[in-house]
C-alpha positions in Angstrom: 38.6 257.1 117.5 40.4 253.9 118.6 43.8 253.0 117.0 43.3 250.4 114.8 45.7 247.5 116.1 48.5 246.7 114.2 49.6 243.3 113.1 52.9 243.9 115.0 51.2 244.1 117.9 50.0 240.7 118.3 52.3 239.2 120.9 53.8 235.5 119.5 53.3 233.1 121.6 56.6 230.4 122.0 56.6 227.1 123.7 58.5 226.9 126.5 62.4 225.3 126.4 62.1 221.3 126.7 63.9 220.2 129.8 65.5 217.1 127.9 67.6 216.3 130.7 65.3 216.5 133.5 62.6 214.0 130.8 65.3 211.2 130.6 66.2 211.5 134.2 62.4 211.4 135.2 62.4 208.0 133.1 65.0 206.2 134.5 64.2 206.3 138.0 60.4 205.8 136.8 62.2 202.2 135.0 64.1 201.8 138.2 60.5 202.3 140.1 59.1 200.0 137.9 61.7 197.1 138.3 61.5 197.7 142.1 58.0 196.8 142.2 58.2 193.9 140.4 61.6 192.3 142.6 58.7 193.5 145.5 56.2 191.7 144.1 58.4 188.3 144.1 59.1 189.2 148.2 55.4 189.2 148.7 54.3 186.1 146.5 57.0 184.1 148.9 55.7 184.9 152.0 51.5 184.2 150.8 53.7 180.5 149.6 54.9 180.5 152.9 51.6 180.7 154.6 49.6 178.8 152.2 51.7 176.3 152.8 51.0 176.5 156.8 47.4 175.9 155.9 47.0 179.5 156.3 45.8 181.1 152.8 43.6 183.7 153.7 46.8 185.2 156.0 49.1 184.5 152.8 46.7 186.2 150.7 45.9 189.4 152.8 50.4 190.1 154.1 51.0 189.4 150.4 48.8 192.5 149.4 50.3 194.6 152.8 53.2 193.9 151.7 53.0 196.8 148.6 52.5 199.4 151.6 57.0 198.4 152.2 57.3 200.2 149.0 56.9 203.5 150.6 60.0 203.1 153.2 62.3 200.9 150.0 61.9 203.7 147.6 63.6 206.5 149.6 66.2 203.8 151.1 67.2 202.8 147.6 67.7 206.6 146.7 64.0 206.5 144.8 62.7 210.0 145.2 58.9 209.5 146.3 58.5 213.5 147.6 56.8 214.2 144.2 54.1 211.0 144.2 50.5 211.6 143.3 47.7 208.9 144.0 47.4 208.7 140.2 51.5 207.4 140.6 50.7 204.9 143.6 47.4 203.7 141.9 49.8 202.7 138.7 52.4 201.1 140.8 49.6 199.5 143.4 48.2 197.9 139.8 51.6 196.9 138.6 52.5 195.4 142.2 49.1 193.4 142.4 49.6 192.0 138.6 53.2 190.7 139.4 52.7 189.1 142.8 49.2 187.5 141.2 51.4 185.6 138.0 54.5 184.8 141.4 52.4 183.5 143.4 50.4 181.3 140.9 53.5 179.7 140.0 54.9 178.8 143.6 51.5 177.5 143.9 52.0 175.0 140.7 54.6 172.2 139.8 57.5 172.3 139.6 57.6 175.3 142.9 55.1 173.6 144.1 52.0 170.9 144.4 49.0 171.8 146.7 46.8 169.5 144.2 45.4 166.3 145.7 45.2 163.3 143.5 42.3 162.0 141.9 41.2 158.5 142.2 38.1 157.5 139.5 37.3 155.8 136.5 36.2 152.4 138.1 35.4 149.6 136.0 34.6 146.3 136.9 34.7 142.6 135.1 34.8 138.9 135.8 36.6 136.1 134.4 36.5 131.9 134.9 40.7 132.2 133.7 43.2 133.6 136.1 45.2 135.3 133.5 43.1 136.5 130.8 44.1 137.6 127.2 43.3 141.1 125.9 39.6 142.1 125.3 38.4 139.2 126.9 36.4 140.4 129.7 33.2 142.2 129.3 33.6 145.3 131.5 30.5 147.3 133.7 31.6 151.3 135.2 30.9 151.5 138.9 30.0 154.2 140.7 30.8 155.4 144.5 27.7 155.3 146.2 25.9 152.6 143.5 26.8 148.8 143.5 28.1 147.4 140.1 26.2 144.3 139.7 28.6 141.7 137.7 27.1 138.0 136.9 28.3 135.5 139.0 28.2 132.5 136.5 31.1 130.6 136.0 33.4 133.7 137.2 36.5 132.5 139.3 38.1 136.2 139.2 37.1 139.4 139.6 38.8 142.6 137.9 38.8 146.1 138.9 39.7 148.3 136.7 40.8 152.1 137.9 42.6 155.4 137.6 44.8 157.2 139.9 45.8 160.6 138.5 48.0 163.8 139.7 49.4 167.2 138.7 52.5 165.9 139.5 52.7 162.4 140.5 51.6 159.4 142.3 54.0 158.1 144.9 52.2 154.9 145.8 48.1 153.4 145.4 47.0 150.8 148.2 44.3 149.1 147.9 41.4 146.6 150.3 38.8 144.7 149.9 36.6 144.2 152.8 39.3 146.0 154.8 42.2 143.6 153.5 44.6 144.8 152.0 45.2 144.0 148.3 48.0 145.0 145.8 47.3 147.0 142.8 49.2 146.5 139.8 49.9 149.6 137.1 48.8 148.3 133.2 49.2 151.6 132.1 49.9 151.0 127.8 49.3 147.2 128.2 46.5 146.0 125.9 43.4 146.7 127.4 41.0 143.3 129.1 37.5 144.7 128.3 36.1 143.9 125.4 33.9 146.9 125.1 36.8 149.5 125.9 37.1 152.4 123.0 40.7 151.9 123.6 43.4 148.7 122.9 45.1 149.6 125.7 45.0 151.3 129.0 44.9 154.6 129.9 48.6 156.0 131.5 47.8 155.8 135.2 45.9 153.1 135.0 45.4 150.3 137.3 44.2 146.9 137.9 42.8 144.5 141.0 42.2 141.2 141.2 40.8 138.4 143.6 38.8 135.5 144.0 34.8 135.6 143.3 32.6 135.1 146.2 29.5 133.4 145.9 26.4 134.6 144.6 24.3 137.5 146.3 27.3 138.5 148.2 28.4 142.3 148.4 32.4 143.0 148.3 33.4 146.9 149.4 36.5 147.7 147.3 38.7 150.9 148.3 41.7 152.6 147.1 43.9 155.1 148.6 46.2 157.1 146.3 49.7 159.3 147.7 50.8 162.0 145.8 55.2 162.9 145.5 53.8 165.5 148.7 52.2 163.1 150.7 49.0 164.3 149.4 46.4 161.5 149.8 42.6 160.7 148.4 40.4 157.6 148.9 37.5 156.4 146.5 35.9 153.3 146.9 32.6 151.1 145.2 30.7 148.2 145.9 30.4 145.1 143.9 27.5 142.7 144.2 27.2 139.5 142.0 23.6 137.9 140.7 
């Protein structure tokens, strides 16, 4: 007959002794890891800037990703134990490298780092007027479109006004204007009280801007063109026909 086991028998099972000291070491060169990655991560959003701004992105984009594969020959050199990586541990740093030089490089990309943005040049409007100097909401305005004359009555209209905006992310350095390939002079009524009668605004827009000259006759067709710089040298053109009837 078996002997029955005995309750004293049982063997206790005890965890084993926590290594305190070898946890908060662990840690701190996992911080230190961590903050090397990101400093990385600012090496590698520089030189994608760098390229992108040679009008090479695609060469920016793919060095700043090879760049993360420098980690593996900083760690040690920094006195950053690597011996003891897993691809679970590169795949968490890989993410925390991509993450970082992603937000870097999106702000070298942006004002105040940096302005790859071309202006924007829009908004025409066009009016007519028998005064030279016109009082507020006293022209009746039509929008023209690129591509579609604006057809503006020619009756007892000396003047013609066109009416535009010339916008940036950063700013405009200077707006030049022709009509019929000679050169006019725009002037900025950004805040002044607005000309057209039927504008949902009393005064213009910020960045807006005005052209005027003389009316030609009847049935004639005027090309009008404007050229806006950015503060990079940055530069876009828009322009619109305008025929009378």
């Amino acid at each position: 007959m078996a002997r029955r086991k005995r309750k004293e028998d049982v063997p206790i099972w005890e965890p084993p002794e926590f290594d305190e000291v070898g946890y908060m070491r662990k840690e701190i060169e996992s911080a230190k890891i961590s903050v090397v990655v990101v400093a990385w991560a600012v090496v590698g959003a520089i030189l994608a800037y760098l390229f992108y701004a040679l009008n090479l992105p695609i060469v920016g984009f793919l060095l700043g990703l090879l760049v993360f594969a420098g980690l593996y020959f900083l760690l040690p050199m920094l006195g950053l134990p690597i011996h003891g990586f897993k691809r679970r541990d590169w795949a968490s740093h890989a993410m925390v490298y991509f993450f970082s030089w992603l937000a870097f490089s999106i702000l070298l990309l942006n004002a105040p780092f940096g302005d790859h943005t071309t202006p924007v040049v829009g908004s025409f409007e066009v009016g007519s007027s028998n005064i030279t100097t016109p009082g507020a909401r006293s022209i009746y305005c039509f929008s023209a479109t690129p591509g579609t004359p604006a057809r503006v009555p020619a009756t007892g209209n000396a003047t013609v006004y066109v009416i535009f905006r010339a916008t940036d992310n950063v700013g405009i350095r200077d707006v030049m204007a022709q009509v019929d390939n000679v050169n006019a002079t725009p002037t900025l009524v950004a805040d002044q009280p607005s000309v057209c009668v039927n504008s949902a605004t009393p005064t213009f827009l910020p960045n807006t801007y005005s052209l005027t000259f003389p009316n030609p006759n009847t049935g004639f067709v005027v090309s009008v063109s404007v050229t806006a710089v950015d503060t990079s040298g940055q530069t876009a053109k828009a322009s619109i026909q305008i025929a009378w009837s």
